[in-house]
N, C-alpha and C positions, 0 to 999 in steps of 0.2 A: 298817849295815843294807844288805842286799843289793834290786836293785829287780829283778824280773822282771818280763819283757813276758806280757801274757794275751794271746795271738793267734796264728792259723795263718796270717798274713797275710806273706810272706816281703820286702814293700814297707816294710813296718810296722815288721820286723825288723830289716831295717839299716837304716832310719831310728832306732828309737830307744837302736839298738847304736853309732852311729856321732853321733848327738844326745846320750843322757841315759847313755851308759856302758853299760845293762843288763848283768845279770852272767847271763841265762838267761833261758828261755821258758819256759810254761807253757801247755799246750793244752788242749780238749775235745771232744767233737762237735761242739758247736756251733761254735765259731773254724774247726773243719775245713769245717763246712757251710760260714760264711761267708768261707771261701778261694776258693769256686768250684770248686775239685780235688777228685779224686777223693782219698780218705784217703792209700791210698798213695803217690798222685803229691806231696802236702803235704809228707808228713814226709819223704819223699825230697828234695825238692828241698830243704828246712832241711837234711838234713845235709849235700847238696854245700855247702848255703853253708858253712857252720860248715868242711869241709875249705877250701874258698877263701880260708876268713880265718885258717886254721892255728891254730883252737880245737877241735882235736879232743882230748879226755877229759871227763870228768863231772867232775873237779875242774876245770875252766876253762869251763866255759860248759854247764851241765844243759839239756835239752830234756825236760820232762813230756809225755810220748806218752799220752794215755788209751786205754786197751783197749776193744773191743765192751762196750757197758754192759748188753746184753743178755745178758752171760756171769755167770751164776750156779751155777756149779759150778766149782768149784777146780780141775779137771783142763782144762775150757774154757780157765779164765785162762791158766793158764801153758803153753796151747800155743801162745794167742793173744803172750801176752808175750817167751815166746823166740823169737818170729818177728819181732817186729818188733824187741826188743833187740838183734836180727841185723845190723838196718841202720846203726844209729852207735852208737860206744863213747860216745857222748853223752846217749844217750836212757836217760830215767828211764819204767820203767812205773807209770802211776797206774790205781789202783786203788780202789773204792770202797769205805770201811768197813764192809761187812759180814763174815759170819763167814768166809765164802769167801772173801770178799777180803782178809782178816787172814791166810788159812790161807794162798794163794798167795803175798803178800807175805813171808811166811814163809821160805816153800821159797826163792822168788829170793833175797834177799837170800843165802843161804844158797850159792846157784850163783854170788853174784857180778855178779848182775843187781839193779839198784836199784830202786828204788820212792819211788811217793809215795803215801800214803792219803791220800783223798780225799771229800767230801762229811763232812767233819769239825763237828758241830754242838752239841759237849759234852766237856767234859774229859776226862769218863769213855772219849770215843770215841777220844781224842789217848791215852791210856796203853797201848795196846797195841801199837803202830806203833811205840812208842820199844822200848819192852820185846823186840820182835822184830826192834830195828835197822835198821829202813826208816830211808833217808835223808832223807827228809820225810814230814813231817805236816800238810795242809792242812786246818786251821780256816776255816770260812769267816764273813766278817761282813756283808757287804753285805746278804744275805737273810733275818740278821736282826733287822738293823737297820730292815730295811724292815716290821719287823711289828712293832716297836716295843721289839724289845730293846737293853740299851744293853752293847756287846759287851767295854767297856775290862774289866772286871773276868774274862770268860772269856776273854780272852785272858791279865792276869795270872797267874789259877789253874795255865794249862796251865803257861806260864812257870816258876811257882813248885815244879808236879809235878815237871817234869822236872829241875830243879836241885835239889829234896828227894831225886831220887834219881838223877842220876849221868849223866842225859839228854842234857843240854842242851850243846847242842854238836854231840852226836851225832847225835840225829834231828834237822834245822834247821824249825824252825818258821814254816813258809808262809802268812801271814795272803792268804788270797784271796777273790774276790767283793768287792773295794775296789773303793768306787764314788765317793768322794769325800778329796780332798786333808787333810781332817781325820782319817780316818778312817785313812788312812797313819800321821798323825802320832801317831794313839792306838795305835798297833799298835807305835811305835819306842819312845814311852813307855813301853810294858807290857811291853818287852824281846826282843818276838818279832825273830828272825833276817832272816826276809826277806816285802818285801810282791811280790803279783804282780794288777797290773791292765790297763787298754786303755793304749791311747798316749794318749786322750784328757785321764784324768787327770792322769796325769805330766805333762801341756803344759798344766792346769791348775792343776796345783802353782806353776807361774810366775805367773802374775798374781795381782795386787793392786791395788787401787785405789790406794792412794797409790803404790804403784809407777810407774805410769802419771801420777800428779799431779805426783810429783817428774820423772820422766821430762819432760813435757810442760813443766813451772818452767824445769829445765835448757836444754832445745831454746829457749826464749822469749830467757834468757840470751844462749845463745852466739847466736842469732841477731841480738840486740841490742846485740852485744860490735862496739866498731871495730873495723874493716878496717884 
Protein backbone atom coordinates (compact mmCIF):
# COMPACT_ATOMS: atom_id res chain seq x y z
CA UNK A 1 0.00 0.00 0.00
CA UNK A 2 1.08 3.34 -0.92
CA UNK A 3 0.86 6.31 2.02
CA UNK A 4 0.26 9.80 0.85
CA UNK A 5 0.66 12.99 2.83
CA UNK A 6 -2.79 15.27 2.86
CA UNK A 7 -1.11 18.69 3.13
CA UNK A 8 0.04 21.83 1.25
CA UNK A 9 2.34 22.29 4.09
CA UNK A 10 5.91 22.02 2.37
CA UNK A 11 7.64 21.58 6.31
CA UNK A 12 5.15 18.66 6.72
CA UNK A 13 6.37 17.29 3.43
CA UNK A 14 9.77 16.61 3.81
CA UNK A 15 9.12 15.68 7.12
CA UNK A 16 7.01 12.94 6.38
CA UNK A 17 9.01 12.14 2.99
CA UNK A 18 12.09 11.90 4.65
CA UNK A 19 10.29 10.10 8.28
CA UNK A 20 7.49 7.64 6.93
CA UNK A 21 8.74 7.24 3.14
CA UNK A 22 5.45 8.86 1.55
CA UNK A 23 5.13 7.87 -1.90
CA UNK A 24 3.01 11.49 -2.95
CA UNK A 25 0.88 14.36 -1.79
CA UNK A 26 -2.36 14.94 -1.94
CA UNK A 27 -3.96 18.48 -1.75
CA UNK A 28 -7.13 20.80 -1.47
CA UNK A 29 -8.27 24.32 -0.77
CA UNK A 30 -8.32 23.88 2.26
CA UNK A 31 -4.35 22.52 3.01
CA UNK A 32 -3.69 25.48 0.50
CA UNK A 33 -5.54 27.76 2.83
CA UNK A 34 -3.73 26.23 5.70
CA UNK A 35 -0.11 26.79 4.06
CA UNK A 36 -0.41 30.42 4.57
CA UNK A 37 0.57 30.93 0.58
CA UNK A 38 -0.92 32.10 -1.96
CA UNK A 39 -2.26 28.96 -4.14
CA UNK A 40 0.32 29.50 -6.69
CA UNK A 41 3.16 30.33 -4.42
CA UNK A 42 2.17 26.56 -2.72
CA UNK A 43 2.15 24.28 -5.43
CA UNK A 44 5.12 26.06 -6.95
CA UNK A 45 7.29 25.90 -4.14
CA UNK A 46 6.31 21.66 -3.94
CA UNK A 47 7.47 21.36 -7.28
CA UNK A 48 10.97 22.97 -6.80
CA UNK A 49 11.12 20.69 -3.81
CA UNK A 50 10.24 17.63 -5.73
CA UNK A 51 13.14 18.99 -8.52
CA UNK A 52 15.58 19.28 -5.40
CA UNK A 53 14.93 15.80 -4.47
CA UNK A 54 15.12 14.53 -8.27
CA UNK A 55 11.58 12.92 -8.05
CA UNK A 56 10.43 14.67 -10.85
CA UNK A 57 7.53 12.31 -12.90
CA UNK A 58 4.12 11.13 -11.86
CA UNK A 59 5.29 7.66 -11.69
CA UNK A 60 7.84 8.62 -8.79
CA UNK A 61 6.16 10.87 -6.56
CA UNK A 62 2.17 12.15 -7.75
CA UNK A 63 1.18 15.72 -6.28
CA UNK A 64 -2.94 16.06 -6.41
CA UNK A 65 -3.23 19.86 -7.43
CA UNK A 66 -7.15 20.45 -6.97
CA UNK A 67 -8.62 23.00 -9.42
CA UNK A 68 -11.06 26.24 -8.59
CA UNK A 69 -14.04 24.22 -7.10
CA UNK A 70 -15.83 27.00 -8.14
CA UNK A 71 -15.41 25.76 -11.77
CA UNK A 72 -18.51 24.07 -13.05
CA UNK A 73 -18.31 23.97 -16.74
CA UNK A 74 -15.84 21.68 -18.42
CA UNK A 75 -14.25 24.27 -20.62
CA UNK A 76 -13.42 26.18 -17.07
CA UNK A 77 -11.73 23.07 -15.87
CA UNK A 78 -9.39 22.32 -18.34
CA UNK A 79 -8.23 25.66 -18.84
CA UNK A 80 -7.76 25.94 -15.37
CA UNK A 81 -6.09 22.37 -15.43
CA UNK A 82 -3.69 22.82 -18.24
CA UNK A 83 -2.33 25.77 -16.55
CA UNK A 84 -1.31 24.51 -13.75
CA UNK A 85 -0.39 20.93 -15.18
CA UNK A 86 2.16 23.30 -16.80
CA UNK A 87 4.06 23.68 -13.65
CA UNK A 88 5.47 20.01 -12.89
CA UNK A 89 5.40 16.81 -14.86
CA UNK A 90 4.32 15.69 -11.31
CA UNK A 91 1.06 17.23 -10.71
CA UNK A 92 -2.10 15.23 -10.89
CA UNK A 93 -5.37 17.52 -11.63
CA UNK A 94 -8.28 16.65 -9.12
CA UNK A 95 -11.25 17.12 -10.01
CA UNK A 96 -14.50 16.75 -8.50
CA UNK A 97 -17.11 13.95 -9.39
CA UNK A 98 -19.55 15.68 -11.22
CA UNK A 99 -20.72 15.39 -14.71
CA UNK A 100 -18.25 18.18 -15.68
CA UNK A 101 -15.73 16.92 -13.92
CA UNK A 102 -15.98 13.43 -15.45
CA UNK A 103 -16.19 15.23 -18.83
CA UNK A 104 -12.79 17.13 -18.17
CA UNK A 105 -11.09 14.37 -16.53
CA UNK A 106 -11.91 12.86 -19.83
CA UNK A 107 -10.46 15.08 -22.34
CA UNK A 108 -6.99 15.35 -19.98
CA UNK A 109 -6.39 12.10 -19.39
CA UNK A 110 -6.72 11.97 -23.17
CA UNK A 111 -4.05 14.95 -23.60
CA UNK A 112 -1.86 13.10 -21.23
CA UNK A 113 -2.46 15.18 -18.28
CA UNK A 114 -3.57 13.02 -15.14
CA UNK A 115 -6.31 13.21 -12.84
CA UNK A 116 -7.74 12.39 -9.71
CA UNK A 117 -11.72 12.27 -9.08
CA UNK A 118 -12.51 13.37 -6.20
CA UNK A 119 -15.27 13.89 -3.62
CA UNK A 120 -15.96 10.14 -4.27
CA UNK A 121 -19.01 9.02 -1.94
CA UNK A 122 -20.44 5.61 -3.67
CA UNK A 123 -19.37 3.13 -5.97
CA UNK A 124 -21.64 4.00 -8.44
CA UNK A 125 -19.33 7.40 -8.30
CA UNK A 126 -15.73 5.33 -8.44
CA UNK A 127 -16.97 3.48 -11.98
CA UNK A 128 -16.57 6.15 -14.23
CA UNK A 129 -13.01 7.66 -13.31
CA UNK A 130 -11.94 4.00 -14.10
CA UNK A 131 -13.91 3.66 -17.22
CA UNK A 132 -12.37 6.95 -18.53
CA UNK A 133 -8.84 6.06 -17.18
CA UNK A 134 -8.11 8.83 -14.48
CA UNK A 135 -5.25 7.80 -12.56
CA UNK A 136 -7.13 7.90 -9.41
CA UNK A 137 -10.10 7.67 -7.87
CA UNK A 138 -10.68 9.28 -4.42
CA UNK A 139 -13.33 7.64 -2.13
CA UNK A 140 -13.51 9.29 0.82
CA UNK A 141 -14.23 7.61 4.43
CA UNK A 142 -13.58 9.94 7.09
CA UNK A 143 -16.97 11.95 6.41
CA UNK A 144 -18.65 9.14 6.45
CA UNK A 145 -17.78 7.50 9.06
CA UNK A 146 -18.36 10.47 10.90
CA UNK A 147 -22.18 10.16 10.28
CA UNK A 148 -22.18 6.95 11.13
CA UNK A 149 -21.46 4.75 8.17
CA UNK A 150 -19.29 2.02 8.35
CA UNK A 151 -17.07 2.34 5.16
CA UNK A 152 -15.06 -1.33 5.03
CA UNK A 153 -17.76 -2.79 2.86
CA UNK A 154 -17.80 0.41 0.24
CA UNK A 155 -14.56 0.44 -0.03
CA UNK A 156 -14.55 -3.54 -0.77
CA UNK A 157 -17.41 -3.16 -3.61
CA UNK A 158 -15.25 -0.37 -5.38
CA UNK A 159 -12.28 -2.92 -5.08
CA UNK A 160 -14.30 -5.79 -6.21
CA UNK A 161 -15.84 -3.41 -9.40
CA UNK A 162 -12.78 -2.65 -10.56
CA UNK A 163 -11.14 -6.18 -10.72
CA UNK A 164 -14.71 -7.58 -12.11
CA UNK A 165 -13.74 -5.49 -14.83
CA UNK A 166 -10.12 -5.00 -15.71
CA UNK A 167 -9.69 -1.64 -13.43
CA UNK A 168 -7.67 -2.31 -10.83
CA UNK A 169 -4.44 -1.33 -11.11
CA UNK A 170 -5.22 1.15 -13.52
CA UNK A 171 -7.22 3.67 -11.98
CA UNK A 172 -5.33 3.36 -8.07
CA UNK A 173 -7.60 3.68 -5.59
CA UNK A 174 -7.20 6.63 -3.04
CA UNK A 175 -9.02 5.96 0.34
CA UNK A 176 -9.05 9.77 1.61
CA UNK A 177 -10.50 11.92 4.55
CA UNK A 178 -8.61 9.02 6.91
CA UNK A 179 -8.84 10.36 10.19
CA UNK A 180 -7.98 7.50 12.25
CA UNK A 181 -5.09 4.69 12.39
CA UNK A 182 -7.89 1.95 12.01
CA UNK A 183 -9.48 3.26 9.52
CA UNK A 184 -6.00 3.05 7.32
CA UNK A 185 -5.97 -0.51 8.37
CA UNK A 186 -9.66 -1.13 7.05
CA UNK A 187 -8.80 0.37 3.74
CA UNK A 188 -5.33 -2.08 3.37
CA UNK A 189 -7.79 -4.79 4.41
CA UNK A 190 -10.32 -4.04 1.56
CA UNK A 191 -7.47 -3.95 -0.99
CA UNK A 192 -7.56 -0.25 -1.86
CA UNK A 193 -4.06 0.80 -3.43
CA UNK A 194 -3.32 3.83 -1.51
CA UNK A 195 -4.33 5.74 1.71
CA UNK A 196 -3.77 9.82 1.87
CA UNK A 197 -4.15 11.64 5.32
CA UNK A 198 -2.36 14.52 7.91
CA UNK A 199 0.95 13.75 9.27
CA UNK A 200 -0.88 13.57 12.48
CA UNK A 201 -2.16 10.27 11.83
CA UNK A 202 0.62 8.47 10.36
CA UNK A 203 2.63 9.49 13.79
CA UNK A 204 -0.36 8.02 15.24
CA UNK A 205 -0.08 4.85 13.64
CA UNK A 206 3.06 4.40 15.89
CA UNK A 207 1.83 4.40 19.37
CA UNK A 208 0.55 1.83 21.45
CA UNK A 209 0.10 1.36 24.81
CA UNK A 210 1.95 -1.62 25.33
CA UNK A 211 4.41 -0.27 23.18
CA UNK A 212 5.27 2.35 25.50
CA UNK A 213 4.69 -0.49 28.52
CA UNK A 214 7.21 -2.76 27.07
CA UNK A 215 9.29 0.36 25.94
CA UNK A 216 9.37 1.61 29.63
CA UNK A 217 9.87 -2.61 31.12
CA UNK A 218 13.02 -2.49 28.69
CA UNK A 219 14.60 1.03 29.90
CA UNK A 220 13.81 -0.09 33.80
CA UNK A 221 16.08 -3.44 32.61
CA UNK A 222 18.96 -1.98 31.11
CA UNK A 223 18.97 0.56 33.62
CA UNK A 224 19.13 -1.91 36.42
CA UNK A 225 21.65 -4.23 34.31
CA UNK A 226 25.52 -4.00 36.05
CA UNK A 227 27.96 -1.61 35.03
Amino acid sequence: MKFFLDSAKLDEIKYAYNTFGIDGVTTNPRHIMLSGKPFMTAITDIANWIKEEGLEGVDKFPVSVEINPHLTDTEEMLKMAREVAGISPNFVIKIPAIEAGIAAARILEKEGIRTNVTLVFSPAQAILPAKNGSLFVSPFIGWKEANGEDCKQYIKDIVDIYKNYGYYGKTEIICAAIRTPKQIADCAVAGADIVTTGLAVYQDCMKHAYTTQGLGTFCDAWDATAK
